[in-house]
LUMBAGU-259074 format. One record per atom (N, C-alpha, C, O): x, y, z. Coordinates in steps of 0.001 Angstrom, whole numbers, padded with zeros to 6 digits, always signed. Layout:
BEGIN
XYZ...
This chain:
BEGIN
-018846+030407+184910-019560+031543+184307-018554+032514+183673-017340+032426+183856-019261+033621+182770-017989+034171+181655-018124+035673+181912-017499+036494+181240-019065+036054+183031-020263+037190+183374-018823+038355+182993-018809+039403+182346-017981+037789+183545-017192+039436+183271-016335+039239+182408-015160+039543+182614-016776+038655+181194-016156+038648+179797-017377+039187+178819-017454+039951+177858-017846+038765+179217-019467+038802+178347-019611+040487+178710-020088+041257+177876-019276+040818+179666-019214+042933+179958-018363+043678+179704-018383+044907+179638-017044+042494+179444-016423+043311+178830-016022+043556+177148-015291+044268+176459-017031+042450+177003-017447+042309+175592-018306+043238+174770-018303+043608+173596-019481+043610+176477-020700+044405+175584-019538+046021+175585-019934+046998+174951-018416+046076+176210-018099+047432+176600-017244+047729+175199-017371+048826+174654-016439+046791+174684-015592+046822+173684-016693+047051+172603-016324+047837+171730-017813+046613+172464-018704+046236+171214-019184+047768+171113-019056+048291+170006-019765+048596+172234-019722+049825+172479-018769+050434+171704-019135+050880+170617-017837+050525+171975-016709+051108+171636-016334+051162+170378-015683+052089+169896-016952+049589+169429-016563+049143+168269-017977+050177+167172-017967+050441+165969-018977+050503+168209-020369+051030+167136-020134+052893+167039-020465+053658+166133-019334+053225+168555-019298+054446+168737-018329+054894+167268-018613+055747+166427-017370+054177+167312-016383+054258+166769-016593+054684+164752-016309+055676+164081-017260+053244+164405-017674+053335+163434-018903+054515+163390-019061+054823+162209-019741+055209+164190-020562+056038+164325-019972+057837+163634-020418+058640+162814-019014+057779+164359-018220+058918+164599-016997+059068+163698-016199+060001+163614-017052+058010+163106-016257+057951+161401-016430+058865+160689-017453+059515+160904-015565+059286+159602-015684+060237+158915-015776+059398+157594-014788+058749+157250-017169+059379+156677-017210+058445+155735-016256+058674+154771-016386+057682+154054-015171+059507+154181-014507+059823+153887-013478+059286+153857-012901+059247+152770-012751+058569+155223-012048+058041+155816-012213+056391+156171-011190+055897+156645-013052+055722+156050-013191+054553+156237-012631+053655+156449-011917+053677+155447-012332+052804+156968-011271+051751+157154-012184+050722+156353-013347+050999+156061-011465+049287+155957-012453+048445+155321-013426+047801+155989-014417+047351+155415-013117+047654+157916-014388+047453+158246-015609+048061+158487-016716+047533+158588-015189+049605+158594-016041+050324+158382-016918+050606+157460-018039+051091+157608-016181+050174+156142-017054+049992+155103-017828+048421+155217-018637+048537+154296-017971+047565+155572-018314+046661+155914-019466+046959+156428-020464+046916+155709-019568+047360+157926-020613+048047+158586-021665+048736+157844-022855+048888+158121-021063+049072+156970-021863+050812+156027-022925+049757+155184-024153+049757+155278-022054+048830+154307-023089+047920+153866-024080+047129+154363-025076+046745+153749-023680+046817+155867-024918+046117+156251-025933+047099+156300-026923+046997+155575-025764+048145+157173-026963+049063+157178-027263+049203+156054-028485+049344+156106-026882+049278+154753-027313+049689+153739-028441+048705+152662-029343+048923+151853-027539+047245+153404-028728+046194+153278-029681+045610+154038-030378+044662+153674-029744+046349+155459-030779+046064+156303-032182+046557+155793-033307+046058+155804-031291+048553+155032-032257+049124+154567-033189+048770+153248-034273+049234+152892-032255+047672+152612-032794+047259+151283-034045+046357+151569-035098+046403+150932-033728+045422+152766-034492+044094+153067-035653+044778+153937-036677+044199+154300-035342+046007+154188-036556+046656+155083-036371+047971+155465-035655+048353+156391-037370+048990+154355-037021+049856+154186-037808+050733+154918-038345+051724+154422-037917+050314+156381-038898+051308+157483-037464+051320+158239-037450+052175+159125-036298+050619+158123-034721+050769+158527-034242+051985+157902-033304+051907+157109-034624+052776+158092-033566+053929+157393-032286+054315+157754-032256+054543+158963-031064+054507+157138-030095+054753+157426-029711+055191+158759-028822+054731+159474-030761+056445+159057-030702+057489+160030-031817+056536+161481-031513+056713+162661-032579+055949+161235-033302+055187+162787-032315+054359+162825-031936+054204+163986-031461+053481+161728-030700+052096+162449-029588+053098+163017-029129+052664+164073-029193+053952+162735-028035+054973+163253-028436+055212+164661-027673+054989+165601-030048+055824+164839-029975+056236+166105-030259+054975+167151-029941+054889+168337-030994+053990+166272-030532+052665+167627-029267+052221+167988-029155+051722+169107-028202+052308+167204-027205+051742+167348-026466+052872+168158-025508+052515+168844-026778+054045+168146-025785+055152+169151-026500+055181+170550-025968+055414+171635-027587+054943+170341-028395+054492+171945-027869+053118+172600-027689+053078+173817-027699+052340+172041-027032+051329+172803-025355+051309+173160-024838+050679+174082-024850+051940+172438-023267+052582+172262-023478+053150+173788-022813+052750+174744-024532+054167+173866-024458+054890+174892-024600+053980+176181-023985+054336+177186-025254+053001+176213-025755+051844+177396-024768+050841+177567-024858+049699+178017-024532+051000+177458-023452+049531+177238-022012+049897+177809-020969+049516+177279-022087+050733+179030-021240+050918+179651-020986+050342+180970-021884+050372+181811-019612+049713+181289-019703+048920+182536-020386+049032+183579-021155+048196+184052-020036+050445+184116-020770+051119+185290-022419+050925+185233-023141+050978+186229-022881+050689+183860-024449+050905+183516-024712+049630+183787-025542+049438+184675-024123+048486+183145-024102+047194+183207-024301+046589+184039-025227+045791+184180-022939+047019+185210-022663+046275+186629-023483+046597+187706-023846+045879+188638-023751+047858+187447-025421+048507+188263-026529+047774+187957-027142+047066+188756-026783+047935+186835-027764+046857+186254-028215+045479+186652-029377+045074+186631-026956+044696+187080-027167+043410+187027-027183+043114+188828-027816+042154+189267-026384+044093+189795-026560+043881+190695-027496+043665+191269-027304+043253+192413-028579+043778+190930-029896+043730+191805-030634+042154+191510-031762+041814+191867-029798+041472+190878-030105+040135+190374-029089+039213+190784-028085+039537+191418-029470+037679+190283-029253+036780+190892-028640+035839+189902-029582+035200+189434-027129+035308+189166-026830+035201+187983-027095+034060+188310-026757+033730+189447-027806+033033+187419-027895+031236+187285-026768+030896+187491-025913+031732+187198-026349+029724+187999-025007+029379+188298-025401+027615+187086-024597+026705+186886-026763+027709+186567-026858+026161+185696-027536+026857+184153-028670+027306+183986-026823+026792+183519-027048+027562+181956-028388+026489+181623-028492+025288+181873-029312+027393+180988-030578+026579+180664-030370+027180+178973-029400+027860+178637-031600+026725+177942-031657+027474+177219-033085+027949+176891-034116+027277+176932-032925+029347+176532-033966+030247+176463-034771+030464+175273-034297+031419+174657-035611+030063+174792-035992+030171+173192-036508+031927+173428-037046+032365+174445-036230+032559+172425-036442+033866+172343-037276+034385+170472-036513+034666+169547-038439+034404+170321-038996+035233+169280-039176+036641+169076-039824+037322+169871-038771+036989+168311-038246+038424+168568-038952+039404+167523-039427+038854+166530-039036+040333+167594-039974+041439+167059-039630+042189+166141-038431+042031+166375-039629+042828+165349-038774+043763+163841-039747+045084+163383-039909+045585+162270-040331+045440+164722-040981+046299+164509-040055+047822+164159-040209+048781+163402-039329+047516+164895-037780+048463+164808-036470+048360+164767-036402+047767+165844-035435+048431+164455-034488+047991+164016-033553+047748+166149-033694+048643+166983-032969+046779+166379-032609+045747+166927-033384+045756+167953-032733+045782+168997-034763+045744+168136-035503+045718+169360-035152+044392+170025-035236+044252+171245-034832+043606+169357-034362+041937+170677-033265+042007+171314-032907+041068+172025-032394+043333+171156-031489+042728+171600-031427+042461+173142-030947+041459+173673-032133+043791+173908-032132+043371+175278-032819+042193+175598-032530+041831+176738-033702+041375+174975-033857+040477+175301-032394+039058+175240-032168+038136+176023-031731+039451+174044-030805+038271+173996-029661+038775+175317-028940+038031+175981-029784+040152+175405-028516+040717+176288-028522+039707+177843-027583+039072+178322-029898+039852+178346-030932+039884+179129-030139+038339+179512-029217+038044+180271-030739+037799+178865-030398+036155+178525-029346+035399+178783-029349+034362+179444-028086+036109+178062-026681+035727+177952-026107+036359+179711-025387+035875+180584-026844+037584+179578-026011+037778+181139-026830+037487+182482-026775+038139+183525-027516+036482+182242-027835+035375+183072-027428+034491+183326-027815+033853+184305-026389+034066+182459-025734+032764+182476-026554+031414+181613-026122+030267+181723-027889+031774+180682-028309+031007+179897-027875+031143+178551-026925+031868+178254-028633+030367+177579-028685+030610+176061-029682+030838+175304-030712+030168+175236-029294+032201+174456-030362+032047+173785-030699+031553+172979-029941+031891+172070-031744+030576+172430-032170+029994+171078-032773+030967+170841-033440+031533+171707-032629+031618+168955-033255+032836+168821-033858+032628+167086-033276+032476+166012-035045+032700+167421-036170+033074+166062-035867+034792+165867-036145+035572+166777-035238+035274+164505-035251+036533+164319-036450+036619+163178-036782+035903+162233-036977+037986+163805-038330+038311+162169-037350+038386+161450-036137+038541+161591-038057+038252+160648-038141+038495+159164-037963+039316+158152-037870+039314+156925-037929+040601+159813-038053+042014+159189-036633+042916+159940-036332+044109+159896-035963+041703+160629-034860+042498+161426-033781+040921+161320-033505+040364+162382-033293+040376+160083-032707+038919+160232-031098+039368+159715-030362+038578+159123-030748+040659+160029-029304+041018+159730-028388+041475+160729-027505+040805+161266-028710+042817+160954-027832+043535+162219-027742+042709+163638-026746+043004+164298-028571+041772+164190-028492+041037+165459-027450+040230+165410-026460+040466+166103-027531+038880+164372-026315+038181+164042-025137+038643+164279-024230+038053+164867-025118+039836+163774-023836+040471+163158-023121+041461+164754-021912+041684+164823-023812+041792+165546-023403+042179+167063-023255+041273+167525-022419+041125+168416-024238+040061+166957-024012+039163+168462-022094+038313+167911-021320+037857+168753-021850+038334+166629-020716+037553+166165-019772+038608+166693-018865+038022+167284-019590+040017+166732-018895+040774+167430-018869+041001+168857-017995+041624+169460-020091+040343+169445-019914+040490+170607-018751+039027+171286-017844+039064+172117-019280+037967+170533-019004+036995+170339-017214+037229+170773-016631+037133+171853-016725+037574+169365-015234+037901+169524-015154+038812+170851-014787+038501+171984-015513+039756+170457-014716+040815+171979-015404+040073+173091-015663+040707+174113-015759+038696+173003-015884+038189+174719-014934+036748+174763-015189+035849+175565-013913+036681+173873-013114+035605+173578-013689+034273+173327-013343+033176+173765-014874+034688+172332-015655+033106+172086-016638+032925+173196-017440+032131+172704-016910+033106+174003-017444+032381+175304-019497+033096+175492-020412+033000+176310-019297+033614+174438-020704+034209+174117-021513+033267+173401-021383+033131+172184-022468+032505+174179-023744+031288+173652-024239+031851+173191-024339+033004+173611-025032+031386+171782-026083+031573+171211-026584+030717+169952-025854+030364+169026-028059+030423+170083-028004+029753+168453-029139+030427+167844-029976+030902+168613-029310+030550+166571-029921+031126+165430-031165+030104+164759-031011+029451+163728-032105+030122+165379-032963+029064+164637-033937+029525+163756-033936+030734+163527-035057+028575+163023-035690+028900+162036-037149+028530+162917-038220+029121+162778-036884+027457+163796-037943+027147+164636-038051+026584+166135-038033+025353+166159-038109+026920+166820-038125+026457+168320-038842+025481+168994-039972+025338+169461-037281+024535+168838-037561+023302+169460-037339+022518+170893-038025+021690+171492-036105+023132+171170-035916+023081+172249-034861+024105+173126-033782+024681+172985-035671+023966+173873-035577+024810+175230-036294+024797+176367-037282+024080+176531-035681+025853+177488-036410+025201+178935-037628+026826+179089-038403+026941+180039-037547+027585+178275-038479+028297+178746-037937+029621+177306-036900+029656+176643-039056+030461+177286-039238+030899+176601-039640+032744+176802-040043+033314+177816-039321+033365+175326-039608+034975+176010-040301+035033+174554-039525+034504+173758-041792+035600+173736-041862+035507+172942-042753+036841+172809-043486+037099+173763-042748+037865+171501-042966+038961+171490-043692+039146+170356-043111+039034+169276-045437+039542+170411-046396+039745+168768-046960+040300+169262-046917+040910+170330-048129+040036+167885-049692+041354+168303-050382+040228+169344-050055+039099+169711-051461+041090+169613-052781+040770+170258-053021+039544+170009-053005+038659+170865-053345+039331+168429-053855+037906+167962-052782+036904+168210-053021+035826+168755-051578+037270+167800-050144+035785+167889-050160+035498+169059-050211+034307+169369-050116+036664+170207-049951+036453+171971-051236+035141+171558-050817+033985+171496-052404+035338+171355-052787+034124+172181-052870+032841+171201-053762+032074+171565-052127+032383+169982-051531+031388+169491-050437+031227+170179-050198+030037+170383-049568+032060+170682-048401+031706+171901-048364+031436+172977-047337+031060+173543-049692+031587+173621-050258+031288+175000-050694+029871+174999-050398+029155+175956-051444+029367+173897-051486+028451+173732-050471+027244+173567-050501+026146+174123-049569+027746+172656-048256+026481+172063-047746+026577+173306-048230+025668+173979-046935+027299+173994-046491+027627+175253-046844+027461+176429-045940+027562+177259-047982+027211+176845-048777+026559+177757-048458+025849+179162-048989+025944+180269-047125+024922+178559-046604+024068+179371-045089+024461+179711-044325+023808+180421-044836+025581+179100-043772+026080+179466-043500+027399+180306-044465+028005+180771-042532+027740+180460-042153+029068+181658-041957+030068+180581-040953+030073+179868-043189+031138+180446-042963+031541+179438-043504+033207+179588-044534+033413+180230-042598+034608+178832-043166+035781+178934-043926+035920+177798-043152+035695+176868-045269+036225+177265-045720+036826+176205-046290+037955+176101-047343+038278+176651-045372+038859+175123-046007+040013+175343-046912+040468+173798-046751+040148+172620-047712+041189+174378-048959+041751+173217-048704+043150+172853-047918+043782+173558-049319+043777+171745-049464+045079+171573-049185+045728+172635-049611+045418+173747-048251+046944+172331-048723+048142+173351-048242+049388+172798-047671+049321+171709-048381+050581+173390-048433+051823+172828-047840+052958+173526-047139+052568+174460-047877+054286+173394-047291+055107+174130-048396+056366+174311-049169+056517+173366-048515+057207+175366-049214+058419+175319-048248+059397+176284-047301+059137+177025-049222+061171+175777-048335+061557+176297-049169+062728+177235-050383+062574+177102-048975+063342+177733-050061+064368+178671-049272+065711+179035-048332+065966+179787-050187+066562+178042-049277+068197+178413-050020+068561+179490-051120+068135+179841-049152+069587+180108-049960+070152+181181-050258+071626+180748-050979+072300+181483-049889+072018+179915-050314+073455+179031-049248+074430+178809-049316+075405+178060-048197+074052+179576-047100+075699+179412-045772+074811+178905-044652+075092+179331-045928+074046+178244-045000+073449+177287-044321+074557+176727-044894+075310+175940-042840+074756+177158-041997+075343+175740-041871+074716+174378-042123+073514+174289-041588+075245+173533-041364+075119+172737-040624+073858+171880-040922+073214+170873-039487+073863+172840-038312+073064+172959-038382+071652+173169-037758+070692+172717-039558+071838+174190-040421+070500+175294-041212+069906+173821-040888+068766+173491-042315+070699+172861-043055+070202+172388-042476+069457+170986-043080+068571+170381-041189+070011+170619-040218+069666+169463-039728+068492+170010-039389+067609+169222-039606+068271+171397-039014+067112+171695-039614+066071+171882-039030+064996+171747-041036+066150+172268-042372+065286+171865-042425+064387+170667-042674+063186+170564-042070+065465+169648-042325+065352+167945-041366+064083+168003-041752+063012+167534-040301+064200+168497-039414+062693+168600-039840+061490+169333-039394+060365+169108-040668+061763+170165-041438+060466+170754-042540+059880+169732-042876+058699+169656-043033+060958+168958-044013+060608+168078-043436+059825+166794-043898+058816+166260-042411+060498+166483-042561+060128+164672-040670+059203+164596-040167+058697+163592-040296+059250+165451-039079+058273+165409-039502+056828+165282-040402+056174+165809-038659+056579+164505-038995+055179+163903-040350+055214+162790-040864+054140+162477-040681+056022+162438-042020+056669+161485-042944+055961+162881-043882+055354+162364-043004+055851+164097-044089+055893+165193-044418+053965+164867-045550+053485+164812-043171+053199+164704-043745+052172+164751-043586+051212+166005-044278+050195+166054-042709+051506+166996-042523+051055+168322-043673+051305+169148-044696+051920+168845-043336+050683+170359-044353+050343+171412-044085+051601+172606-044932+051710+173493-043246+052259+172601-042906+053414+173127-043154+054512+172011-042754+055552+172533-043575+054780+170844-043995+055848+170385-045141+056632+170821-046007+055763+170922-045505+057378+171037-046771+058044+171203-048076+057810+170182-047950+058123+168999-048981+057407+170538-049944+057706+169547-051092+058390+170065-051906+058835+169255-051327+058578+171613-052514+059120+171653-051574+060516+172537-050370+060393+172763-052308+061693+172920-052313+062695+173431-053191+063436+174316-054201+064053+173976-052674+063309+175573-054119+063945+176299-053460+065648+176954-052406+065897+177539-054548+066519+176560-054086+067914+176351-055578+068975+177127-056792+069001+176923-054628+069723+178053-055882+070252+178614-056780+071344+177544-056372+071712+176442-058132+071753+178201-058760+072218+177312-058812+073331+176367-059368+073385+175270-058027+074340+177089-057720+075482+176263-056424+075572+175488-056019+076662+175083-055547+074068+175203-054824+073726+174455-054800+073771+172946-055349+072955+172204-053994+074977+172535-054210+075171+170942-053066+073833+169960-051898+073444+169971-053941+073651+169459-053461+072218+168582-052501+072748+167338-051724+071974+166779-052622+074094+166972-051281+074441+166630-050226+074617+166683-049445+074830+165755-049917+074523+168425-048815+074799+168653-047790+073400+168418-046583+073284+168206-049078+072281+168590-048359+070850+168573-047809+070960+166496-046675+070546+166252-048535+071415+165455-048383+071387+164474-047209+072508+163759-046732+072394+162630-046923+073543+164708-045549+074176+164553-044361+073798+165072-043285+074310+164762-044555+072665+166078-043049+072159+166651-043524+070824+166012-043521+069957+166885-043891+070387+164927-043722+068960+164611-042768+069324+163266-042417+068297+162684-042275+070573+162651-042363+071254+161358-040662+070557+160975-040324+070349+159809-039805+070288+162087-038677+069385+161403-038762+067885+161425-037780+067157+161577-039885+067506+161277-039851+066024+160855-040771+066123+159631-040950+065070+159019-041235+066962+159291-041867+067400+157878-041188+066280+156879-042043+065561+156363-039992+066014+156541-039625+065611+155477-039992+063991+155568-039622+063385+154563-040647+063172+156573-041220+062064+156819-042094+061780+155893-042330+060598+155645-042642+062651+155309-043437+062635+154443-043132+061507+152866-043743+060689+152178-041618+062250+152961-041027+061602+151348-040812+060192+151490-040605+059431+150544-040880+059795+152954-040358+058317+152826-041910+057543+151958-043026+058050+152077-041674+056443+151238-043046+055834+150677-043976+055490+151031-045143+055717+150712-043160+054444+152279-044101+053989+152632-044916+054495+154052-045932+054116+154634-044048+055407+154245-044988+056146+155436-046226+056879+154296-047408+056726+154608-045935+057546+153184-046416+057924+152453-047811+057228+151931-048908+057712+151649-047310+055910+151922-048940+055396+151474-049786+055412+152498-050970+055642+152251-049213+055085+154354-050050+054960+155028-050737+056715+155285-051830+056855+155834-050111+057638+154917-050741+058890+154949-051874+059080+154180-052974+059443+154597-051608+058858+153199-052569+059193+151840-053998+057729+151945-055124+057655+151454-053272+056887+152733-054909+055855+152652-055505+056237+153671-056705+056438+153479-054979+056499+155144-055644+057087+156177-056148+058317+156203-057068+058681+156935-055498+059062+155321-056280+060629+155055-057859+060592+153927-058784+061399+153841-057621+059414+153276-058463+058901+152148-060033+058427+153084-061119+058975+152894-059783+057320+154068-060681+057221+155172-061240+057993+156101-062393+058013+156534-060109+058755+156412-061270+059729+157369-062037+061024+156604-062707+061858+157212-061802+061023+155148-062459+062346+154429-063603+061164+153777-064782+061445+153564-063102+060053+153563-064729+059431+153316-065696+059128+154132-066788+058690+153771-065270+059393+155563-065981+058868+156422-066518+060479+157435-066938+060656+158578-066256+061248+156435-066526+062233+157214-066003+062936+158052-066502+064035+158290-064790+062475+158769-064721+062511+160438-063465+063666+160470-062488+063464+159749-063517+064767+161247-063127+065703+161589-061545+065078+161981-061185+064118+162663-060750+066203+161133-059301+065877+161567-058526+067070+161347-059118+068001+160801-057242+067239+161684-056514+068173+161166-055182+068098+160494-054310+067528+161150-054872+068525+159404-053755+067961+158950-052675+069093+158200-052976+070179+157705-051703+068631+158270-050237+069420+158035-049550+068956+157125-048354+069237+157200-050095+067899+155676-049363+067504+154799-048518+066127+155160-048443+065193+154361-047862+066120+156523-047551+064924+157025-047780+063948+158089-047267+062833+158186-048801+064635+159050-049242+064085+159717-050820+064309+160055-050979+065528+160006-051993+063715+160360-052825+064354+160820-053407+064009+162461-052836+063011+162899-054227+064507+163268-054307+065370+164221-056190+064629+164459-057198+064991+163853-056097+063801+165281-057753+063887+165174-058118+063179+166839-057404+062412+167484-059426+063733+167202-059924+063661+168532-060244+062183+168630-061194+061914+167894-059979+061589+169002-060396+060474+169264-060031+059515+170542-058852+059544+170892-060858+058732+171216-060767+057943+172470-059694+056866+172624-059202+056426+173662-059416+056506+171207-058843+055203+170730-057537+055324+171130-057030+055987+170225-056484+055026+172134-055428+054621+172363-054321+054828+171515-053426+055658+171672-054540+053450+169982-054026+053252+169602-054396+054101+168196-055573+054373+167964-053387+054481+167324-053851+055516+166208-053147+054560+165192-052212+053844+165549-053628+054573+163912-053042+054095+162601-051538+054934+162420-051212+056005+162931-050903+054212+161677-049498+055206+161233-050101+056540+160310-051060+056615+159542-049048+057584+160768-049796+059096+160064-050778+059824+160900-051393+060833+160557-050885+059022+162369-052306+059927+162485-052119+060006+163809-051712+058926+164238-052278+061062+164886-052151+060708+166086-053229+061372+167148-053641+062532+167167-053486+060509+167836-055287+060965+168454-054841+061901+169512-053704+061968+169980-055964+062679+169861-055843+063060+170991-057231+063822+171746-058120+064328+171060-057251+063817+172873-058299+064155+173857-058274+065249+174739-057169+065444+175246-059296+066125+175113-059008+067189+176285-059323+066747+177548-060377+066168+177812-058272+067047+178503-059269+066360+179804-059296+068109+180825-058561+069069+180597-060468+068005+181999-060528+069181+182629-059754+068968+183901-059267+069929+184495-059589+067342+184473-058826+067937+185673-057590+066998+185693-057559+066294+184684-056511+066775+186595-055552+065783+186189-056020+064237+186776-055506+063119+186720-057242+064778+187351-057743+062845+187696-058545+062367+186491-058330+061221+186098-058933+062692+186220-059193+062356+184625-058041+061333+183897-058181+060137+183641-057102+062021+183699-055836+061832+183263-055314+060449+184141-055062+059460+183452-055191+060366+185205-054886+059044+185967-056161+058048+185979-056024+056834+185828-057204+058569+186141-057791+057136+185386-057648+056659+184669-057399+055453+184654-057787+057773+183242-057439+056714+182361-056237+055851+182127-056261+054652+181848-055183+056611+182276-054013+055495+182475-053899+054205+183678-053044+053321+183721-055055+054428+184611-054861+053085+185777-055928+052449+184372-055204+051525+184001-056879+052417+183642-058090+052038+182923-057004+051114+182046-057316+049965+181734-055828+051629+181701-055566+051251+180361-053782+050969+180260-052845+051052+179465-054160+050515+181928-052784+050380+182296-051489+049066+181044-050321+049155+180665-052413+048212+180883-051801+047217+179682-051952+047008+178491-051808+046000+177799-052458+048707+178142-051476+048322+177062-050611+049582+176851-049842+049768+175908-050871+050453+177926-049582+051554+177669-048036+051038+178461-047730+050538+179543-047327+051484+177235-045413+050703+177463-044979+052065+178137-044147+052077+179043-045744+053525+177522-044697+054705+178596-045554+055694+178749-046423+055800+177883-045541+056383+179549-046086+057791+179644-045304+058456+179400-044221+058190+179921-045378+059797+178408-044576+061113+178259-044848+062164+178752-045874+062734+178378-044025+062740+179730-044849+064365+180499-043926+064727+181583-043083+064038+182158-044380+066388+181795-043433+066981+182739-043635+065870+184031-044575+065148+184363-042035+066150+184676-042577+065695+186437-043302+066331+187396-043625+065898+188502-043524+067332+186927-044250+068288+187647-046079+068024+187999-046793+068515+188874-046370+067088+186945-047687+066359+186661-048090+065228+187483-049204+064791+187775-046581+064760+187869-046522+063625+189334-047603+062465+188613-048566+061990+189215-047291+062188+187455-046841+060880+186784-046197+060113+186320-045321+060484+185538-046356+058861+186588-044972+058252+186235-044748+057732+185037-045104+056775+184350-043617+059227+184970-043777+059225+183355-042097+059462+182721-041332+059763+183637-041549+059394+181611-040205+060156+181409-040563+061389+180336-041645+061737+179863-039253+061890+180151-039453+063360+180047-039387+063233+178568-038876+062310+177934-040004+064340+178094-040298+064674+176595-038824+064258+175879-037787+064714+176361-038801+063651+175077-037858+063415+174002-037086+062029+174667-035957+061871+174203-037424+061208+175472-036601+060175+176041-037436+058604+175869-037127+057530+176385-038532+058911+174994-039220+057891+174970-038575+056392+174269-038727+055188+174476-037695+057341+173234-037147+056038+172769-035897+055623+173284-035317+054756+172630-035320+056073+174369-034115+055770+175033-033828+055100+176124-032952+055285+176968-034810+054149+176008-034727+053610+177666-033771+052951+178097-033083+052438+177215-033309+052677+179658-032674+052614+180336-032240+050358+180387-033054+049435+180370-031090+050322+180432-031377+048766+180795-032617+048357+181336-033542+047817+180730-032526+048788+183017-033724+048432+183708-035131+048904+183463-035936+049271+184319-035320+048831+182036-036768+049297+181826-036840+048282+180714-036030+048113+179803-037890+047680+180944-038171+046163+180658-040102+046159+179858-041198+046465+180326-039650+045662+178558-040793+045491+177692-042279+044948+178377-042388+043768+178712-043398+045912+178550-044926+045268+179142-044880+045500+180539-045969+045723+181070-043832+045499+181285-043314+046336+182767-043119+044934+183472-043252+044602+184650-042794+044298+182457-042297+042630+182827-040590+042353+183264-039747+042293+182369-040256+042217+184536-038723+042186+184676-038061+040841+183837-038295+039655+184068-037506+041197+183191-036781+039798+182335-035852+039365+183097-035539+038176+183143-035231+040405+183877-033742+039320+184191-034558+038254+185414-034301+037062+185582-035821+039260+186346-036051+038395+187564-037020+036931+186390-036687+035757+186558-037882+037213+185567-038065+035944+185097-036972+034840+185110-037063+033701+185566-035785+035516+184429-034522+034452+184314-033613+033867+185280-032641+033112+185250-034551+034737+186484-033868+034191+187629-034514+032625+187562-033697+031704+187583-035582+032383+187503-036362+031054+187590-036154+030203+186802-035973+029095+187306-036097+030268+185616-035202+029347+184729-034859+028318+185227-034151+027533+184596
């Protein structure tokens, strides 16, 4: 096994993103300019990649990818001592969402066979070939177009693909995960600070992850302005296009359809039961007591990925502005990957 090459690989690779992060573009070295172009053509091939989200995924994992985080991490597991290989389909809803799955994988002592979307087929390669080096070669992996073989499988879509994958998969050892979403629950004396930091659970990544917020549950004498004055520095979300079209067609539907909403030019604001909200729009509900509030989340336990809210609410939840930062040991659908890979 290569387990403590492969960590000290992810620690150097750290080191190699912080590095280029904290560059002064001014100053560049030529691999740094190297780097600059991929992001710059991640953003071309998919332009919900913006300069500034592939920036902040890549300084979130900079930040994780520390031994101490690592070696904590993995202790509570059981490393394969017989390398299998892992077919892995992977998701591009946000810029490198697979990687903990390939991380997951490799520091198990398997391989990953890896289907990348379509919509994320640049920056993964390109860590995993650097991780590759800073682990002296000894980092498995292969790059496929279609998955053929392997001993078990981790595969990640909507609602509808999960059960075309349930199906093909059938006979294999396999995780599939479906849609899911994020909500968040004020308890009413939100600062200011708290509700600005919300605004980042909401609209990071323009709200296309499975940890974004889309619904809001807010007690009753909760003024809905206050949520529309701390959303006021992500205002410029607006200019991106294609968040732009989904604004202007969803604002187009609910004024033809009648239906009561509130809106701020970039986002709008509307009551609704529905979980899940279209891009541009984010629902929300009053409840009167906090059991209210825990039903519905035991009700609707699969398909929410996080709760957002004080601890003081004594839910289990993380704190305003951390939605998109999760921890190694916090694992996509509340599915443990490494203990799956224990079975392998």
């Amino acid at each position: 096994m290569n387990t403590e090459k492969h960590i000290s690989g992810l620690c150097q690779l750290s080191d190699y993103i912080k590095k280029y992060l904290d560059a002064d573009p001014g100053h560049f070295s030529e691999e740094d300019e190297a780097f600059s172009a991929l992001l710059r053509t991640c953003e071309m091939e998919n332009p919900w990649f913006t300069q500034e989200n592939q920036r902040f995924a890549l300084r979130q994992w900079a930040g994780l990818l520390k031994e101490e985080n690592i070696k904590n991490w993995l202790a509570s597991y059981k490393i394969s001592k017989t390398s299998k290989k892992v077919g892995l389909i992977l998701a591009g809803n946000i810029p490198m969402v697979g990687f903990h799955d390939v991380i997951c994988v490799v520091l198990s002592n398997h391989i990953p066979v890896i289907k990348l979307s379509s919509k994320d087929k640049l920056m993964l390669p390109f860590l995993l070939k650097k991780w590759n080096e800073f682990s002296e070669g000894t980092v498995p992996f292969e790059l496929v177009d279609r998955l053929e073989d392997f001993d078990a499988v981790i595969a990640t879509g909507s609602n509808n693909t999960a059960r075309y994958l349930e199906y093909y998969f059938k006979n294999h050892l396999s995780i599939i995960r479906k849609n899911r979403t994020s909500i968040a629950v004020l308890k009413g004396d939100e600062s200011e600070a708290e509700l600005q930091l919300l605004a980042e659970d909401i609209f990071r990544y323009f709200g296309l992850g499975c940890r974004n917020v889309t619904r809001i549950l807010i007690p009753e004498a909760f003024k809905i302005d206050r949520l529309f004055e701390n959303f006021l520095h992500f205002k410029d979300i607006i200019n991106h296009h294609k968040y732009a079209n989904n604004y202007d067609y969803n604002r187009a539907i609910n004024l033809l359809n009648r239906d009561l909403f509130w809106d701020n030019n970039f986002v709008m604001l509307k009551e609704d039961e529905s979980l899940f909200s279209p891009l541009s729009v984010l629902n929300f509900t009053r409840y009167k007591t906090l059991g209210e509030v825990q039903a519905f989340i035991a009700e609707n336990q699969e398909n929410i990925q996080a709760v957002v809210a004080k601890p003081e609410l004594g839910l289990e939840s993380v704190p305003f502005g951390e939605a998109q930062n999760p921890g190694l040991d916090t694992y996509a659908d509340d599915v443990d990957t490494m203990r799956f890979l224990e079975l392998v």
